[in-house]
N, C-alpha and C positions, 0 to 999 in steps of 0.2 A: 295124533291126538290133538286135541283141542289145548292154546299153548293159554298162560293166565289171562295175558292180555286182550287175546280174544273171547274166551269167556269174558270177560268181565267188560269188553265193548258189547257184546249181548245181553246182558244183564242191563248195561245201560239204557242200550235199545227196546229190551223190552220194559223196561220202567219207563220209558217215554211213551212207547205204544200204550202203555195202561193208563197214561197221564200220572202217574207217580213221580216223575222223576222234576225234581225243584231245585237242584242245585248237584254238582259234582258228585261223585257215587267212587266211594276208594273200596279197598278189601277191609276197612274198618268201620264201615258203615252198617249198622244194626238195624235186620230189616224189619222189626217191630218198630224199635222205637225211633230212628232217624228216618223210615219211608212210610210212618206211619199206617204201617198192616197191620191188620186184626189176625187172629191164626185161620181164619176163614181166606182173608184177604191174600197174607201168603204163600196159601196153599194154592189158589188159584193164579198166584203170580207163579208161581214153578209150574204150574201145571200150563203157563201158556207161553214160558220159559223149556220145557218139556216137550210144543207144538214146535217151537220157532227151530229149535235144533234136534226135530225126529229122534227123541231121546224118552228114556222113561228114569225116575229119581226113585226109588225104593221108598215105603215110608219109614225102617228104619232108618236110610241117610235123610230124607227128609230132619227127622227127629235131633240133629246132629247141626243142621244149621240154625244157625243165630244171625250171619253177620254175610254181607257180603264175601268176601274171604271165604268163610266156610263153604258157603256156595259154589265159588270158583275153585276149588280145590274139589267137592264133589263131580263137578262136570270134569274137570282134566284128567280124573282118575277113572271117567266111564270111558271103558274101552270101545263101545258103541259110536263114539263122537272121534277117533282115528281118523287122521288125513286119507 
């Protein structure tokens, strides 16, 4: 499985690829308001977060994240993303 720190170096990654990314990115980083996403914006960051790790998010777990953290913890938990 995909361990936190690797999710969350992807996550960073893909906030760079989108140009989102302006400063340090932790597990208490609020992807509305500290990466400044719209719910349009975010959904298409997970859905190209989604591309980058051949993965698919549910939109109930969607509906569940808020925050970096949440995110990282939805991906660790998809059994799909296993070493």
């Amino acid at each position: 499985m995909l361990d936190e720190q690797a999710a969350l170096r992807e996550i960073a990654a893909a906030l760079e690829e989108s140009g989102k990314l302006t400063g340090p990115v932790t597990m208490e980083t609020h992807i509305l308001r500290d990466l400044n996403f719209d719910s349009v914006g975010a959904i298409d960051f997970i859905m190209l977060l989604e591309t980058r790790l051949d993965t698919i998010i549910s939109m109930d777990r969607m509906a569940e994240i808020e925050t970096v953290g949440d995110l990282v913890r939805v991906l660790v938990s998809d059994p799909s993303l296993a070493a």
